[in-house]
N, C-alpha and C positions, 0 to 999 in steps of 0.2 A: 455371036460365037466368040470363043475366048481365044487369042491369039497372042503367038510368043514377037514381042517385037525388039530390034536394036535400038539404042541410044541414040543412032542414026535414024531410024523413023520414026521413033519416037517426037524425038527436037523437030522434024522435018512437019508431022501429022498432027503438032500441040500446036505449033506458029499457025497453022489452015484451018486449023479444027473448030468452028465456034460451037459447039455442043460438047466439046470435052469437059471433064472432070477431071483432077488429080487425084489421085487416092494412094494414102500411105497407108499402109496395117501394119507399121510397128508398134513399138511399145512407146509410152513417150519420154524414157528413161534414153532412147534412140535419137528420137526426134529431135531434145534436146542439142545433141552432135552435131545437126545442120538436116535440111531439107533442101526438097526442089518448091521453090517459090509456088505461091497459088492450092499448096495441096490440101488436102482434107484429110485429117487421120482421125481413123478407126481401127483400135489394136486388135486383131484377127484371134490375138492372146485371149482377149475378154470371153471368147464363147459364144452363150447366148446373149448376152450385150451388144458383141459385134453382128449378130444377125436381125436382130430388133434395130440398131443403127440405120444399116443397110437397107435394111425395108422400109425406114424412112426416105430412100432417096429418089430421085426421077428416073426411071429405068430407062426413059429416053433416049439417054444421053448417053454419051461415048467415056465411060470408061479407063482411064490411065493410072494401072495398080503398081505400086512398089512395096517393096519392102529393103531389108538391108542384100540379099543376094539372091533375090528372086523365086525361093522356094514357097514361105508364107503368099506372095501377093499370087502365085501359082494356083494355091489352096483356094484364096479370096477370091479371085476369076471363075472358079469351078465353080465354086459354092453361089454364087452370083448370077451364074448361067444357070443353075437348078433354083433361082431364086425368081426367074422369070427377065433377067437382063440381057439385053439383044447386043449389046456391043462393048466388051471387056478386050484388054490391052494389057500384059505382064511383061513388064521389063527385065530382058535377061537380063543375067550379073547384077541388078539391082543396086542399092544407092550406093555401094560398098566400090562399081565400076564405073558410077557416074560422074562423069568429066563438063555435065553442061551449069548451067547457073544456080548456086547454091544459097541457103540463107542459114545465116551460121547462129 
């Protein structure tokens, strides 16, 4: 199920989590500006690109979606859970409020 989480449980649930994923759906005109280390992007922009991507990946696994302020990786979680994924994570305020370790 797709769940809204803090920065605070985020940082707290990636440090535990060894089945996590990062996942960025910005654009990579974005990405560019800095990221959260470890992530995987897939621009949410592309369309059907970014659904052919996604269906590439392990639905296993847990999930960690950003984008710049949280609305797109909203969409990406939704779309995800209608795509057959069990465990999806949206960061609120997205990368735009994120204060934890960057790569520039």
């Amino acid at each position: 199920m797709a769940e809204d989480i803090t920065q605070e449980e985020w940082q707290e649930q990636i440090a535990t989590d060894e089945n996590a994923v990062i996942l960025d759906v910005r654009t990579e005109e974005e990405v560019e500006d800095g990221y959260i280390p470890k992530m995987r992007n897939i621009d949410i922009r592309l369309g059907q690109e970014f659904l052919d991507e996604v269906e590439k990946l392990d639905k296993s696994k847990n999930y960690y979606v950003y984008c710049r302020s949280g609305a797109r990786s909203a969409q990406a979680c939704a779309l995800m859970e209608q795509m057959g994924f069990d465990t999806t994570y949206n960061l609120v305020g997205g990368f735009m409020n994120w204060d934890g370790e960057v790569v520039e």
